[in-house]
C-alpha positions in Angstrom: -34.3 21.9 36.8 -31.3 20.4 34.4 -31.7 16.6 33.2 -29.3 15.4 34.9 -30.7 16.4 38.0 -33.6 14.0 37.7 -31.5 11.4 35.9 -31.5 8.9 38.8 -28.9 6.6 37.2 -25.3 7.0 39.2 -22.3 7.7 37.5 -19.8 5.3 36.6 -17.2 3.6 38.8 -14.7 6.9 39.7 -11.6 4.7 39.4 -13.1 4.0 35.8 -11.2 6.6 33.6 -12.8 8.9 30.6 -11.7 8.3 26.7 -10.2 11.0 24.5 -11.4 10.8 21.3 -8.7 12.4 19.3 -8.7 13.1 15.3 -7.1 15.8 13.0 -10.4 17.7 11.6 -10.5 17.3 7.8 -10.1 20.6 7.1 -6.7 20.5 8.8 -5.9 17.0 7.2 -6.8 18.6 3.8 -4.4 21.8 4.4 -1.7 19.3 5.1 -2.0 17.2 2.5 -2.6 19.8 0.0 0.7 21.6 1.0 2.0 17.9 0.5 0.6 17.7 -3.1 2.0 21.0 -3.7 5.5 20.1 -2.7 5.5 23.2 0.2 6.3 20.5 3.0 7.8 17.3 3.1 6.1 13.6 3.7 8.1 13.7 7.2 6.9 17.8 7.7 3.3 16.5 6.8 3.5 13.6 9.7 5.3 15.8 12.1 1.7 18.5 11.6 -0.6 15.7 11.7 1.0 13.8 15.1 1.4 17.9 16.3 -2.4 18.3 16.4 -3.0 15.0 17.9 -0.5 15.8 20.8 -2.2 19.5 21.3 -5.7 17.7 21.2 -4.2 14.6 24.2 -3.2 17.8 26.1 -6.5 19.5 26.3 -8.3 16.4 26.7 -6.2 16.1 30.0 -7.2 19.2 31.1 -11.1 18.4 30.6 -10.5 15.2 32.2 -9.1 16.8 35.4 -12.7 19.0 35.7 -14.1 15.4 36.2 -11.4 14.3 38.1 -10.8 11.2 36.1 -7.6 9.7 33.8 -7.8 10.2 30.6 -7.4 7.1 28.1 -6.9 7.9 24.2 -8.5 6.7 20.9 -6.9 8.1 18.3 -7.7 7.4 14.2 -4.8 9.1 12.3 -5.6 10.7 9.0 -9.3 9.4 8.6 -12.2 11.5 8.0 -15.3 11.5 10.0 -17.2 12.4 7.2 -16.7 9.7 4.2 -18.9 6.8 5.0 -17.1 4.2 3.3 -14.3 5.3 5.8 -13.9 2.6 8.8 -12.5 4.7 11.8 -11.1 1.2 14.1 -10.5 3.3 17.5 -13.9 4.9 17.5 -15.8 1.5 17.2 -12.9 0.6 19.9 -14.1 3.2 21.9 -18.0 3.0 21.8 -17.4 -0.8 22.7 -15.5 0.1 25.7 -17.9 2.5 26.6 -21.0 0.1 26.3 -18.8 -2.1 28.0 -18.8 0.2 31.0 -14.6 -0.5 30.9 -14.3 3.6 30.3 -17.0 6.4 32.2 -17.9 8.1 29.7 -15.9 10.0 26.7 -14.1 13.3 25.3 -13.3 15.2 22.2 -12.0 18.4 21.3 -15.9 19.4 19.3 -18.2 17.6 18.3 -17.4 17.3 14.7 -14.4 15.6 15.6 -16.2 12.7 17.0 -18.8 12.4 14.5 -19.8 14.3 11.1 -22.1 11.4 10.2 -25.3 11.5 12.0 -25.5 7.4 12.1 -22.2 7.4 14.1 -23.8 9.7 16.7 -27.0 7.7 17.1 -24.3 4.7 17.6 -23.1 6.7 20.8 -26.7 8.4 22.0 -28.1 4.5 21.8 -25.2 3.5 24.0 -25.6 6.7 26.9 -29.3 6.1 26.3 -29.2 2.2 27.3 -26.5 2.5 29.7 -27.5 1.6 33.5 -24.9 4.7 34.3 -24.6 8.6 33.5 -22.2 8.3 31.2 -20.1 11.5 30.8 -19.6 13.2 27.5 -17.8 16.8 26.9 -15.9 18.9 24.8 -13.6 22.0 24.6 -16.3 24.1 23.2 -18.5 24.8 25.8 -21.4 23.7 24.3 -23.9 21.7 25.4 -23.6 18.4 24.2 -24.1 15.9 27.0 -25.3 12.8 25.5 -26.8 11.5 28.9 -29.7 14.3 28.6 -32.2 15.3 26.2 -30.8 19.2 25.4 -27.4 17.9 24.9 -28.3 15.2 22.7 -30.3 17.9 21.0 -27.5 20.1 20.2 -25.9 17.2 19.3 -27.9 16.5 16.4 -28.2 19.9 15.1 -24.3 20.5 15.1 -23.5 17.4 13.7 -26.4 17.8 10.8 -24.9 21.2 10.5 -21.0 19.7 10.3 -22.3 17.1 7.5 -23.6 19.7 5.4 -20.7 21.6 5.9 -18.7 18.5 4.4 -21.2 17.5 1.9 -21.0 21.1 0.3 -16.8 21.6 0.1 -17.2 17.4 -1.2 -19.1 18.5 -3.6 -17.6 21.4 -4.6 -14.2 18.7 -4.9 -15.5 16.6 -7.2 -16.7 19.0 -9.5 -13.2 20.6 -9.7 -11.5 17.7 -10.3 -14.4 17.0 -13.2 -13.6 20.1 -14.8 -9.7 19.5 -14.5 -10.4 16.2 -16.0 -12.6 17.5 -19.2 -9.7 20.2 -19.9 -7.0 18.2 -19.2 -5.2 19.5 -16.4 -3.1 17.5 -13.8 -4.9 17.2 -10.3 -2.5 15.9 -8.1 -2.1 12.8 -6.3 1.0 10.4 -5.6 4.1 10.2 -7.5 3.8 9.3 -11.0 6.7 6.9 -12.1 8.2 7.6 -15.4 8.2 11.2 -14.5 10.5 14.1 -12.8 9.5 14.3 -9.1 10.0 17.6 -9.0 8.3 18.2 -12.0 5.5 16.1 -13.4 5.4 17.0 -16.5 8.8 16.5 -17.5 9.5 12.9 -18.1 12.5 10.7 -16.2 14.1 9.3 -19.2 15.5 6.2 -17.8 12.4 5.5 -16.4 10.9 5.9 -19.2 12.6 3.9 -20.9 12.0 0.9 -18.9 8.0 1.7 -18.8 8.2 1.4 -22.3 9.8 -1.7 -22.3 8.0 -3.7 -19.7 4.8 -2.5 -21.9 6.4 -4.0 -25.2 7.1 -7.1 -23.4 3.8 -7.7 -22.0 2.4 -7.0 -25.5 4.9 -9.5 -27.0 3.1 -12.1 -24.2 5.4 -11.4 -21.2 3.9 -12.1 -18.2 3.3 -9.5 -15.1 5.6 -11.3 -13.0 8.2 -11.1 -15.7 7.9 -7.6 -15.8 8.1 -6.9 -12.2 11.4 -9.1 -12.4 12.8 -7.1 -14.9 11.9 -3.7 -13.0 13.8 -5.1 -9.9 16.5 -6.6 -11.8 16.8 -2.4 -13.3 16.6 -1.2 -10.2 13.0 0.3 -10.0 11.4 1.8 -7.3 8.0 2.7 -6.5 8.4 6.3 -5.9 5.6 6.4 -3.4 7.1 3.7 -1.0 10.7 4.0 -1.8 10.5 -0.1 -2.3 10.5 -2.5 -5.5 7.1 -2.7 -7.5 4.6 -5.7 -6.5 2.6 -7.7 -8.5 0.1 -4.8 -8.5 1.9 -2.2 -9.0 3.5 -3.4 -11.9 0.0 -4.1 -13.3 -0.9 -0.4 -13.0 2.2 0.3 -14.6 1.4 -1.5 -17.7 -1.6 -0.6 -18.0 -2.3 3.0 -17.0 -3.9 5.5 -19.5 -1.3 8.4 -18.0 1.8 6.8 -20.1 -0.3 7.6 -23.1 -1.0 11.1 -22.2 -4.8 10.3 -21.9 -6.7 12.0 -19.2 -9.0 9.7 -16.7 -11.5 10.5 -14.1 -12.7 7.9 -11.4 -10.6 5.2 -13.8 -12.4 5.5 -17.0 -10.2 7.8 -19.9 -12.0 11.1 -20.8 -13.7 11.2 -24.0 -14.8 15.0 -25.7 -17.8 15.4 -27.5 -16.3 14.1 -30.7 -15.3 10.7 -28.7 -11.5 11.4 -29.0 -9.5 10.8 -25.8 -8.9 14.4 -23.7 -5.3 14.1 -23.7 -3.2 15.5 -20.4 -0.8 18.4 -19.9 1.6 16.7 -19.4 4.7 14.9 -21.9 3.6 11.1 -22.9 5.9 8.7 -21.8 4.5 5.8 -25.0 4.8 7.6 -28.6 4.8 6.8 -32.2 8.3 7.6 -33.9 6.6 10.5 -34.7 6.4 11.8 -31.5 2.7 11.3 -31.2 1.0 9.2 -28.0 0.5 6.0 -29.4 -2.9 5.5 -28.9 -3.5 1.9 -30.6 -0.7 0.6 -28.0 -3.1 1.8 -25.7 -6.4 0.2 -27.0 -4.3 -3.1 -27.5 -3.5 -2.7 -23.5 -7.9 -2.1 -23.0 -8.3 -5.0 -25.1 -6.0 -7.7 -23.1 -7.5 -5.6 -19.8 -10.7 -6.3 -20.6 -10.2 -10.0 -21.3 -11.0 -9.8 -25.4 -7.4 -10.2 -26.2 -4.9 -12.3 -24.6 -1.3 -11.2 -24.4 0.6 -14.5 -24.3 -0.8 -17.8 -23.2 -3.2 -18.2 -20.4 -1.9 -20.6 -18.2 1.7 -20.4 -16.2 4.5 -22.7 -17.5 7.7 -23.7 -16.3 9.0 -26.0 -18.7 10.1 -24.8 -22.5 7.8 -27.5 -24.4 5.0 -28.5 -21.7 2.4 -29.5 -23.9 3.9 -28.6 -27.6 5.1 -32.0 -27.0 2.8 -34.6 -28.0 3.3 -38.1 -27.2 3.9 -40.6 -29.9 1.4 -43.5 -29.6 -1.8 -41.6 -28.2 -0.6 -37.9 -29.9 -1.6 -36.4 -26.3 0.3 -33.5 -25.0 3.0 -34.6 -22.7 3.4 -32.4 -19.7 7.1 -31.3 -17.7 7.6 -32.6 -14.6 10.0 -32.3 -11.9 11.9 -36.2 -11.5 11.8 -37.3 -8.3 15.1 -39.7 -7.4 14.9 -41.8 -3.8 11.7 -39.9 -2.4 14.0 -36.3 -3.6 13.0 -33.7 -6.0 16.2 -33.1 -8.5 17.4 -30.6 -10.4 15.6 -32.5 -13.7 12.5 -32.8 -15.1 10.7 -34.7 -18.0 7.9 -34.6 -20.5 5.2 -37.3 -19.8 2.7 -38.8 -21.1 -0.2 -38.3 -18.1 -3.6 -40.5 -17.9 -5.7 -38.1 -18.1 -7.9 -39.0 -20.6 -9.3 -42.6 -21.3 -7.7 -42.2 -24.6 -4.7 -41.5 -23.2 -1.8 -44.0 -22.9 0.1 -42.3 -20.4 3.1 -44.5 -21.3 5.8 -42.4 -23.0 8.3 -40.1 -21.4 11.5 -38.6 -22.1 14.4 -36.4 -20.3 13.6 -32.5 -20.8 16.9 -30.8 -21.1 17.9 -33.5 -24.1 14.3 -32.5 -25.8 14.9 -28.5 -24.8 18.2 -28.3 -26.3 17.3 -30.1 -29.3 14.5 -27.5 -30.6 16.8 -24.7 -29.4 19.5 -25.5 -31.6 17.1 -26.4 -34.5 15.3 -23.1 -34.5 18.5 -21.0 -33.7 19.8 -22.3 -36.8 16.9 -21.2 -38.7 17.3 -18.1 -37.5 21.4 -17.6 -37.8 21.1 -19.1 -41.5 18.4 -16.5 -42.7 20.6 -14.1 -41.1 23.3 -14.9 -43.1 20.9 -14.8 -45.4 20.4 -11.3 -45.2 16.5 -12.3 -45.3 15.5 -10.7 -41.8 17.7 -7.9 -41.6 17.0 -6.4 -45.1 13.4 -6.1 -46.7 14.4 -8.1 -49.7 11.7 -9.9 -51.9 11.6 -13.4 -50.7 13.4 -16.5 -53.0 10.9 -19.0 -54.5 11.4 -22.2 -52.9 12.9 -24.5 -55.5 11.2 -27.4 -54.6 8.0 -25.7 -54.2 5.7 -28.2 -57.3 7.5 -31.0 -56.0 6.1 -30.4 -52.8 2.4 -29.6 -54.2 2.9 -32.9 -56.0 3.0 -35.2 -53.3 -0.3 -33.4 -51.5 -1.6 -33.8 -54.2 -0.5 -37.7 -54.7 -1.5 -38.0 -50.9 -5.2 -36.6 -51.7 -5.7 -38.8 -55.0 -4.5 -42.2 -53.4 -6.9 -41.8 -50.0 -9.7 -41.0 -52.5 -9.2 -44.0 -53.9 -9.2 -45.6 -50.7 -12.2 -44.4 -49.8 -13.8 -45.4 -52.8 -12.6 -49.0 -52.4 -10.4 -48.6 -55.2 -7.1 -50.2 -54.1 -6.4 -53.0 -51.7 -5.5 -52.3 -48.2 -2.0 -53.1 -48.2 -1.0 -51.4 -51.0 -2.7 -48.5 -49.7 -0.4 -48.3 -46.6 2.7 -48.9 -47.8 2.2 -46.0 -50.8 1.1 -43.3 -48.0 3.8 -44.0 -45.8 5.9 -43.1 -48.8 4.3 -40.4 -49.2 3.9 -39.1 -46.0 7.9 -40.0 -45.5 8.4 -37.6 -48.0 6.3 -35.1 -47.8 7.6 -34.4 -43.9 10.9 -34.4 -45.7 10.0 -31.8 -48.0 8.5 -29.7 -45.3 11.2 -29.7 -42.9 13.5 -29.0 -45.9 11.0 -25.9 -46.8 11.4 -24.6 -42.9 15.2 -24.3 -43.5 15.0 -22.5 -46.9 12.2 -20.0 -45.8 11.5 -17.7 -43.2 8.8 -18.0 -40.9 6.7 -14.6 -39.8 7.8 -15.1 -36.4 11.6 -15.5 -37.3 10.7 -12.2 -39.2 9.7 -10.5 -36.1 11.5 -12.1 -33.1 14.8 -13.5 -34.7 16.6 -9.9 -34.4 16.2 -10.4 -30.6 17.1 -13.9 -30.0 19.9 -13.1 -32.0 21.2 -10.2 -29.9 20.0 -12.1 -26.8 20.3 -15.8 -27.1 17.4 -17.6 -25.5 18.4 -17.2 -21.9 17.9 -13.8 -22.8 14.3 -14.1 -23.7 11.5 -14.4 -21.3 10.4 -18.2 -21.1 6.8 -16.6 -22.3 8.0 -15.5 -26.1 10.6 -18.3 -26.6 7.5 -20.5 -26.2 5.7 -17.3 -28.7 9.0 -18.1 -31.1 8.2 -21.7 -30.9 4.7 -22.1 -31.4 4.9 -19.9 -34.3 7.7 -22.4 -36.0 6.1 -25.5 -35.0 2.8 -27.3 -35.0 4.2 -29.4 -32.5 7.2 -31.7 -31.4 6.4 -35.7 -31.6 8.4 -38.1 -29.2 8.3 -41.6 -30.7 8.8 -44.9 -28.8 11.8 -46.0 -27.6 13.3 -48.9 -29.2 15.8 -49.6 -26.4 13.4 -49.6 -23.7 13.7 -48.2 -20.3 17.0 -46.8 -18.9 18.8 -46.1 -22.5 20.8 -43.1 -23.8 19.3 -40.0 -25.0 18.1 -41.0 -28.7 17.6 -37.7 -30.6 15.7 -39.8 -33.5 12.4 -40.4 -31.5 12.0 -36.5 -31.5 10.1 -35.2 -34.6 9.5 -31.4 -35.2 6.8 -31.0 -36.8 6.8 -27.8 -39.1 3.7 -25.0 -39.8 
């Protein structure tokens, strides 16, 4: 006597109709998308296989739902093994809640390895025919026994789905350790569309696209942000040769960053290493070299450095405003802040450095218009730079010109030292003491700001040629503030004298030099 003869539960409702369980078996999904890697078919080709063997699968599900003279209702997870347990298959949990739900009688599948290859998902079903108040119907095209409702089938089951996960746990295994030995000798292993590279051959490099992988890398370097890059890739034109649209945020990232532009090999995201500790390089042309033609590997361990958080590329937090916080307010010597000016209730077009309370020490008093301030610095340092030019100091290595004034200059620090020893010794009376270090001081700031015009900063050194060629709408908001910071110790606004509602004074702004 069978088990379901003495199974005394009835069958579901027979208007209720059967689920079809459909998937592409991994083996077939791996064909495909190995004949994908290998350029034989197409990304449509590949979609038109994988929807073929779904459609073949809905037909002979049909046919087995006929022999129990129910409809036929599909679940269908495209291109998602059954194997992989970190793999979430949504229309198989779909269908094992309709089924304990009683809303379907029972389900079908083409095998079963094609509904399960991990012997927790079938226990997820047998726990569900097991509990149900119904004989739940399960079958498949192989004519085996694997009714889930009885003790053999459940049985044969178990075995042929053990079986099936050793089957995948083997050619897994077998995977991985290919791709290991691919990855300690060098040798491409597929995957998606490198950018930077000749889609129809990756080891030949798109020059163009090169080109702009290098530069988005320099910039970044030079303290461009992400976003800035990604602008610039759009603004060139770059697509993301796996989704035919723009780079994100995230892709752009990966751009930057990736070992492959460098030639250097990886394996589960860490670069390859030989037994000496030198990178295994790739088989494939470097996009990032030295003039020499060599990858240029310290580029690349800069790149770890800022990716691991030990160096940072440009300044941490996001600005929008030229001098947000190189300005320092006059009377409390807080940085002042850019804000947007609001006029009747209305953001405008404007915005302003403030002096915020922030602080209890702070007199969050002093403000002043932004463009005014902006313009002033821009025009002071880009004549720096255009009279050292002329200078022929930045675009020839020529020994550098002793400043003349240069003892003078020592003379007053000096002066400035002596006279607040004394101070502090008790040595001269208070009001003599002031007005001799404001002297001092007075001239001393003179001296320095003359000293900033006759010499050239290291930054002027290294960034002038491009804001030169550029101009500073030209130059990411980033490194002029790079240019900047490097010029200036910071830029003082003084008190008005005029109070509220005046004209622009430039005298209350004070650079103050390095």
């Amino acid at each position: 006597m069978l088990d379901h003869d003495i199974d005394g539960r009835p069958l579901a409702d027979p208007s209720l109709p059967l689920g079809g369980y459909c998937r592409i078996s991994d083996t077939d999904l791996a064909d495909i998308r190995r004949a994908l890697k290998e350029g034989r078919i197409t990304e449509e080709e590949a979609a038109e296989l994988e929807m073929k063997a779904i459609l073949k699968q809905q037909d002979d599900l049909r046919w087995l739902g006929r022999k129990h003279n129910r409809e036929v209702v599909f679940y269908v997870d495209h291109n998602l093994s059954a194997f992989k347990r970190n793999v979430s298959r949504p229309d198989f949990k779909r269908g094992l809640r309709d089924l304990k739900a009683v809303r379907i009688a029972g389900m079908l599948s083409y095998d079963i390895d094609r509904f399960a290859r991990q012997p927790r998902d079938l226990e997820k079903a047998i726990d569900i025919y097991e509990d149900s108040k119904y004989r739940l119907i399960f079958d498949t095209m192989s004519g085996q026994n694997f009714d889930l409702s009885t003790a053999d089938g459940r049985f044969s089951a178990r075995l042929f789905v053990s079986i099936a996960n050793k089957a995948s746990s083997d050619t897994s295994r077998r995977i991985i350790r290919d791709n290991k030995w691919k990855a300690a000798k060098g040798k491409y292993h597929g995957g998606t569309l490198a950018y930077g590279w000749d889609v129809n051959d990756r080891e030949k490099i798109d020059a163009r696209a090169a080109k702009l992988v290098n530069e988005i890398i320099d910039g970044h370097l030079a303290g461009d942000k992400v976003a800035t890059c990604m602008t610039y890739l759009h603004e060139n034109g770059a697509v993301n040769p796996n989704t035919d649209k723009p780079f994100t945020w995230a892709g752009t990232k990966t751009l930057i960053f990736r070992a492959r532009n460098f030639g250097i090999r990886i394996y589960k995201g860490q670069p390859q290493l030989d037994d000496d500790g030198n990178y295994v390089m790739g088989d494939w042309e470097p996009l990032v070299v030295t003039p020499t033609g060599e990858p240029d590997l310290a580029k690349f361990e800069l790149l770890q450095a800022i990716q691991s958080g030990a160096v940072e590329p440009g300044e941490k937090t996001t600005v929008k405003y030229f001098l947000s916080r190189i300005v320092r307010c006059g009377r409390c010597m807080f940085p002042m802040a850019g804000k947007p000016v609001w006029i009747r209730g209305k953001k405008s077009d404007t915005f302003a450095y403030n002096c915020n309370k922030q602080h209890p020490d702070q007199c969050g008093a002093m403000g002043i218009t932004g463009p005014r301030v902006d313009q002033l610095i821009k025009d002071l340092i880009f004549g720096m730079v255009e009279k050292a030019s002329k200078e022929r100091s930045i675009l020839e290595a020529v020994a550098p010109v002793p400043w003349e004034k240069e003892a003078e200059f020592n003379d007053v620090l000096e002066q400035i030292r002596e006279l607040k020893a004394l101070w502090e010794a008790r040595q001269v009376r208070a009001a003599s003491f002031v007005t001799a270090l404001d002297d001092l001081e007075s001239r001393r700031d003179t001296l320095k700001a003359e000293r900033a015009m006759s010499m050239v900063p290291p930054a002027i050194k290294a960034l002038s040629p491009e804001l030169l060629k550029k101009g500073w709408d030209g130059i990411p908001l980033e490194r002029q503030r790079l240019i900047v910071r490097e010029i200036l110790t910071a830029v003082v606004v003084h008190p008005s004298n005029g109070g509220k509602g005046g004209s622009f004074d430039p005298t209350r702004v004070e650079p103050v030099f390095r």
